[in-house]
C-alpha positions as CSV (number, residue, x, y, z in Angstrom):
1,X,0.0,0.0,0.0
2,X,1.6,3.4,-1.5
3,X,1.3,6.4,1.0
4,X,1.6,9.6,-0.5
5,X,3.6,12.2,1.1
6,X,1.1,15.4,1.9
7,X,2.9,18.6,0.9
8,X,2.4,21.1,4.0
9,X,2.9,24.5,2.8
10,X,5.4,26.6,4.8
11,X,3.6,29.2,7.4
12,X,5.0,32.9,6.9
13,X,6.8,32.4,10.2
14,X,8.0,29.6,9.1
15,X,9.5,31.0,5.7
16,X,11.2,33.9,7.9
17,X,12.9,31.8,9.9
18,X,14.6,29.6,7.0
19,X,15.3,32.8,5.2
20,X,16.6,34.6,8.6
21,X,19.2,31.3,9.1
22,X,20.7,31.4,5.5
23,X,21.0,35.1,6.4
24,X,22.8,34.7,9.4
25,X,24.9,31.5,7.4
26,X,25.9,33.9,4.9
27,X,26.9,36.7,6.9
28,X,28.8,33.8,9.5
29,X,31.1,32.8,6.5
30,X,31.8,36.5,5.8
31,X,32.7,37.4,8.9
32,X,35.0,34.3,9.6
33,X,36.4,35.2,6.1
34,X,37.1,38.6,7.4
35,X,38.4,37.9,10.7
36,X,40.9,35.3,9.0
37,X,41.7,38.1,7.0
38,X,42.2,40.8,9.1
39,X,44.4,38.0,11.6
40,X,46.7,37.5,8.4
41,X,46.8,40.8,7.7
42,X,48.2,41.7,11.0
43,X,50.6,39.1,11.5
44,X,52.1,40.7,8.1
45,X,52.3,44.3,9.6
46,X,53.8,42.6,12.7
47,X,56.1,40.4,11.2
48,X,57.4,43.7,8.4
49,X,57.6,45.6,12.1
50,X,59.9,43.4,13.5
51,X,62.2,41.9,10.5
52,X,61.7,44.7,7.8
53,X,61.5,48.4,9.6
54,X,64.0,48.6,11.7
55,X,66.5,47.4,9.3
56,X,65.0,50.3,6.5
57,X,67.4,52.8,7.3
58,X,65.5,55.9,5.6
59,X,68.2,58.8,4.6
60,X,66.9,62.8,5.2
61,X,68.3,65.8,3.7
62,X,67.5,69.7,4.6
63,X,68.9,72.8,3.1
64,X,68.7,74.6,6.3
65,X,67.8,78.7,5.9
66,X,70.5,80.7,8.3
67,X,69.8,84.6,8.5
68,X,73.3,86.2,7.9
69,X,75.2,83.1,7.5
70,X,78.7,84.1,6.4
71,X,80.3,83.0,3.3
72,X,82.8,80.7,4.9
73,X,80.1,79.1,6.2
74,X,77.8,78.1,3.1
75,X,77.6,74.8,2.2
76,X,78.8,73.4,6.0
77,X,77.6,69.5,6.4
78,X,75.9,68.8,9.8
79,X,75.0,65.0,10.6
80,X,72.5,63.5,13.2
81,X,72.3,60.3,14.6
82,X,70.1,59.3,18.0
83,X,68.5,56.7,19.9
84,X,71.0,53.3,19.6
85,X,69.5,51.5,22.4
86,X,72.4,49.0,22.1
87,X,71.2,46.1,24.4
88,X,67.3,46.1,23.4
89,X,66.2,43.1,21.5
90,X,64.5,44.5,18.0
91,X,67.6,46.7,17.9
92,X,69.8,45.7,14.8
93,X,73.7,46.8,14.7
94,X,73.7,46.0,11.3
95,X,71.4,49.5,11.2
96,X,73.4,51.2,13.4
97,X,76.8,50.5,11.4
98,X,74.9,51.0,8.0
99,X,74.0,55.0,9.9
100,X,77.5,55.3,11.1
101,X,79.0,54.5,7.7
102,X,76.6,56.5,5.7
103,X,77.7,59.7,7.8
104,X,81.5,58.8,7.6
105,X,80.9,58.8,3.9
106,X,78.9,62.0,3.0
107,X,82.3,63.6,4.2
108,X,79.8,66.0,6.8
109,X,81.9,69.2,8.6
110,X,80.3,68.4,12.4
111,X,78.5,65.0,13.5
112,X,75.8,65.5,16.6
113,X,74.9,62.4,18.6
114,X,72.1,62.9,21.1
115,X,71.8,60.2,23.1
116,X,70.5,57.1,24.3
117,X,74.0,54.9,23.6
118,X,72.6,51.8,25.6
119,X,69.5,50.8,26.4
120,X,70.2,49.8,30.4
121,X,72.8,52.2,31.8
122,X,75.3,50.1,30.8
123,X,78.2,50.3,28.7
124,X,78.3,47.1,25.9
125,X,81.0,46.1,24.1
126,X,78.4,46.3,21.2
127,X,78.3,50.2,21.5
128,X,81.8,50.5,20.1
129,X,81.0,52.2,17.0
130,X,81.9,55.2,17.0
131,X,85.7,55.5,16.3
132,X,84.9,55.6,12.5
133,X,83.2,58.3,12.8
134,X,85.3,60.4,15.0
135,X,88.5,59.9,12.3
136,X,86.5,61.6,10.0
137,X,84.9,64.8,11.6
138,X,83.9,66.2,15.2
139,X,81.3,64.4,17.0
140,X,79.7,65.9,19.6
141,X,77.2,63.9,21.9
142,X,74.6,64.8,24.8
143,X,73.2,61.6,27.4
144,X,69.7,60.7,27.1
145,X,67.5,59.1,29.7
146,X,68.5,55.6,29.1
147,X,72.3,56.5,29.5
148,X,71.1,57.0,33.5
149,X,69.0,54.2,34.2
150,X,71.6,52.2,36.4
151,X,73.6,55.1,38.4
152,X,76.2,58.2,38.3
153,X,78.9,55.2,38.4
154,X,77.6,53.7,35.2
155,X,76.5,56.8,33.7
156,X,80.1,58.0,33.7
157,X,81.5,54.8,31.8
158,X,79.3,55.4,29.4
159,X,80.8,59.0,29.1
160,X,84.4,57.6,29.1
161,X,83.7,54.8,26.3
162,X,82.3,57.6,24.0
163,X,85.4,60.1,24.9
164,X,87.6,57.0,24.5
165,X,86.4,56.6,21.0
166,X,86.8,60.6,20.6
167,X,83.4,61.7,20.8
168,X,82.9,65.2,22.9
169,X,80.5,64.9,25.5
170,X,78.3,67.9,26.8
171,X,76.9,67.8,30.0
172,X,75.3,71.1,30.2
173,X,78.5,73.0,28.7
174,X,78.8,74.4,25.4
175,X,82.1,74.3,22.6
176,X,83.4,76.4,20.1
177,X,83.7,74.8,16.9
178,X,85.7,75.9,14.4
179,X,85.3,74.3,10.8
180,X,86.7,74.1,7.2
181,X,90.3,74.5,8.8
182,X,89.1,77.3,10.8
183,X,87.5,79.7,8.5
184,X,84.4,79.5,10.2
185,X,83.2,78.5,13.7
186,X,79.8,77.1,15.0
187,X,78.5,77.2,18.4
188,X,77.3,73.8,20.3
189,X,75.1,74.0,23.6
190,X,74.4,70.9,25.0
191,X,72.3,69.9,27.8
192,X,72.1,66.9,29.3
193,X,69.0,64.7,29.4
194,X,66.1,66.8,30.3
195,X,63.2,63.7,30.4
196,X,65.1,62.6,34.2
197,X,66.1,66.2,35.1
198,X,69.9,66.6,34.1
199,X,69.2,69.6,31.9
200,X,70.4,72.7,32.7
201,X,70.4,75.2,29.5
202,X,71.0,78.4,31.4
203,X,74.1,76.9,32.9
204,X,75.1,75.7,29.4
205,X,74.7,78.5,27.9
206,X,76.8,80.6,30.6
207,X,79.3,82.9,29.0
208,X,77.6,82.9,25.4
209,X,75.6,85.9,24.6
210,X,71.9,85.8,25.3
211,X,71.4,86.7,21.1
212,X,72.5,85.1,18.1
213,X,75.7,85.9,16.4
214,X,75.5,86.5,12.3
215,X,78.8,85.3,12.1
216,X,78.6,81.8,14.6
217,X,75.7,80.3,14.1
218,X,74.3,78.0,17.6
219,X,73.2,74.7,17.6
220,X,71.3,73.7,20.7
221,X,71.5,69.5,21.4
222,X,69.3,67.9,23.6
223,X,67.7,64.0,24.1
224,X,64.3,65.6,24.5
225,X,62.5,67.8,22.0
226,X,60.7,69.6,24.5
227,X,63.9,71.7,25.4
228,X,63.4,73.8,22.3
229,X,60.7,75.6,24.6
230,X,63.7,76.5,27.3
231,X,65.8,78.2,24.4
232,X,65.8,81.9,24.0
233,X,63.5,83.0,21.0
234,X,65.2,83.3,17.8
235,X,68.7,82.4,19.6
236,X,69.3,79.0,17.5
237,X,69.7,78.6,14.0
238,X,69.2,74.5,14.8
239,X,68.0,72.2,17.6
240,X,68.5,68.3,17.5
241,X,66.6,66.1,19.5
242,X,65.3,62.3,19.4
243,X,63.6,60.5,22.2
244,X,60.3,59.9,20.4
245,X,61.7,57.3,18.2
246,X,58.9,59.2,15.4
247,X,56.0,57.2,17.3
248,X,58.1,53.6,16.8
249,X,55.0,52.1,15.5
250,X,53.1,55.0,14.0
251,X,49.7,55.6,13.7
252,X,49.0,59.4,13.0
253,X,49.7,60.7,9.7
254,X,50.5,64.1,11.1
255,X,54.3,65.3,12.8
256,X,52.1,67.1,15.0
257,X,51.2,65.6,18.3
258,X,47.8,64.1,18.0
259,X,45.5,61.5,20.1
260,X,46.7,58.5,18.0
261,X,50.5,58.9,19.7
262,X,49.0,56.1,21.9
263,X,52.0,53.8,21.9
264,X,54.4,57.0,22.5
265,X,52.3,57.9,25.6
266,X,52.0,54.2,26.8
267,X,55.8,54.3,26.0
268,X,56.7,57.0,27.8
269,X,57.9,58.9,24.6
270,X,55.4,61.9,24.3
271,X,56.4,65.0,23.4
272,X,54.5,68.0,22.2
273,X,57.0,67.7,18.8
274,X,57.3,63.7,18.0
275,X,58.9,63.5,14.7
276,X,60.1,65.7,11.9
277,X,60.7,69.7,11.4
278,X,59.3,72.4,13.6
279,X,59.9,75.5,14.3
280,X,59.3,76.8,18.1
281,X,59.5,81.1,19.1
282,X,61.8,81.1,16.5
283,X,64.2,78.2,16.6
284,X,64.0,75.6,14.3
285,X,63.5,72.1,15.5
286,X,64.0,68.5,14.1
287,X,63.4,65.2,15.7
288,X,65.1,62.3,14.6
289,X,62.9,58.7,14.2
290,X,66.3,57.6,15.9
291,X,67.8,53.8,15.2
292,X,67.0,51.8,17.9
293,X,63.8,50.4,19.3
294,X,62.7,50.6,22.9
295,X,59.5,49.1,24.7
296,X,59.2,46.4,22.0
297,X,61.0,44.9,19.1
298,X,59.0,46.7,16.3
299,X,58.5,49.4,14.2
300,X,55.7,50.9,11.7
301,X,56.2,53.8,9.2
302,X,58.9,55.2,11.6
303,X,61.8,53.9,10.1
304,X,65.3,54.5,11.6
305,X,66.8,57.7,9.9
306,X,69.9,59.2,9.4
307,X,69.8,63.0,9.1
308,X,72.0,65.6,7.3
309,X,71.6,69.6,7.1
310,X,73.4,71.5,4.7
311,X,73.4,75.7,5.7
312,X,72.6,78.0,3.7
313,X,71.9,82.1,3.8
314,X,68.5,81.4,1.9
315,X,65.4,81.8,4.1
316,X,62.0,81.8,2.8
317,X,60.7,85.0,3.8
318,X,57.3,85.2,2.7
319,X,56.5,82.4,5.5
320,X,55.7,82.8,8.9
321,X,58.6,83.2,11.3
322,X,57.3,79.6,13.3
323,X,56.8,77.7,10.0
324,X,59.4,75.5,9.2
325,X,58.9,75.5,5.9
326,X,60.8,79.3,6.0
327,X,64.1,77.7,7.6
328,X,63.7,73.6,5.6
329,X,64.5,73.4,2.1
330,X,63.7,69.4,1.2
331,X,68.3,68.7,-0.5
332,X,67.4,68.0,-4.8
């Protein structure tokens, strides 16, 4: 005996849900599809962060504007180097020679190194680098936060490995610099680091006068960019800081200090100028992205940078005295 199976015809209710499951199925896949996406997506950034970055040594090059800047001083090659951290894992000497060697062979008149040698107050063998560079022009350096970490003690081998290796330390003094053979001179004040509390500009800057000079232009050095705001208006026609490491791993598209600095304020790197050219009451101001890594092994679209000025009488004077676009001239 043959049954035949009764057709029931679906309810409406019944029809919504079928039609709301194979919704929710479709929308399931895509989302898993997106989530695997988005996990392989970051473990790309974070794997470029920790093997590609910080081994992208990015080069910079200013034509920097100097009001008055006398003949024999046109065309004078400044170099800057920061932030070596040697000791913190993510931090890659094959980057820090690569910097070092880069300098020694742009042939530069002055080199300024402003600080953060190790990463834990102590002196490495590893940080013995700089000797290249000191055969080939002056090198002036200033101590940054992480060159105190341990104590006075350690702090001052630190100082004697880098005058060993005939770099000139400034703890809150300033030097005379004479360049080209002596036809011109250049004025370094140094402070030493300001984040902890060593800096003492007026006490660097004892026995200099209070105004710049047309014919010895002033560079101030300092770990921290923030010291800019200590200097006299109008007195420098350069200040070099690091510290910020540009943001280490980046998220603003702005130099400016914005909200989305998160991982320099978790780090303990904010500052008011975090990467790039400024200009602050009249000084001009750049801050290195630095070569090391602190905090954590990675970097993102702050790559470590070497940095070289060449001066120049040409200032731009149709721009505001604050915008650095009057003072930095991108090198053709």
């Amino acid at each position: 005996m043959t049954h035949r199976r009764r057709r029931v015809p679906l309810r409406g209710s019944d029809k919504w849900d079928l039609s709301t499951v194979m919704f929710a199925s479709d929308w399931g896949r895509r989302g898993s599809m997106a989530a695997a996406a988005a996990v392989t997506l970051g473990a790309m950034a974070a794997g470029y962060a920790y093997a590609v970055e910080p081994r992208r040594l990015q080069t910079v090059r200013y034509r920097l504007g100097v009001p008055g800047l006398p003949a024999a001083l046109h065309g004078v090659r400044i170099a800057h180097l920061t932030d070596f951290h040697v000791g913190m894992e993510g931090t890659r000497q094959s980057t820090l020679r690569r910097a070092i060697e880069k300098v020694r062979s742009e042939r530069v008149d002055l080199a300024a190194l402003t600080g953060d040698f190790t990463h834990n107050g102590v002196w490495e063998r590893r940080a013995d680098l700089f000797r290249p560079l000191t055969e080939v022009c002056p090198t002036f350096a200033v101590l940054g936060n992480h060159d105190h970490l341990t104590n006075e003690v350690a702090t001052q081998g630190i100082v004697r490995r880098l005058r060993d290796q005939g770099v000139c330390v400034l703890r809150n003094q300033h030097a005379d610099v004479p360049v080209r053979e002596g036809a011109g001179h250049i004025l370094i004040v140094a402070v030493d680091d300001p984040r902890l509390g060593y800096d003492d500009l007026g006490r660097a800057m004892r026995g200099v006068p209070a105004h710049a000079e047309a014919d010895r232009p002033a560079i101030l050095l300092g770990h921290v960019p923030d010291i800019v705001e200590q200097a006299p208006a109008t007195r420098f026609a350069l200040t070099l800081a690091g510290h910020t490491h540009g943001g280490q791993l980046r998220f603003s598209p702005l130099k400016r200090f914005t909200p989305l600095e998160l991982p320099m304020i978790a780090g303990d790197l904010d500052s008011h100028y975090p990467r790039g050219t400024h200009v602050v009451n009249g000084n001009p101001l750049f801050v290195n992205n630095g070569l090391g890594v602190s905090g954590v092994p990675f970097r993102f679209l702050a790559p470590p940078q070497v940095a070289f000025f060449i001066l120049t009488p040409r200032v731009d004077e149709e721009k505001d005295v604050d915008d650095p676009e009057r003072y930095f001239f991108d090198e053709e």
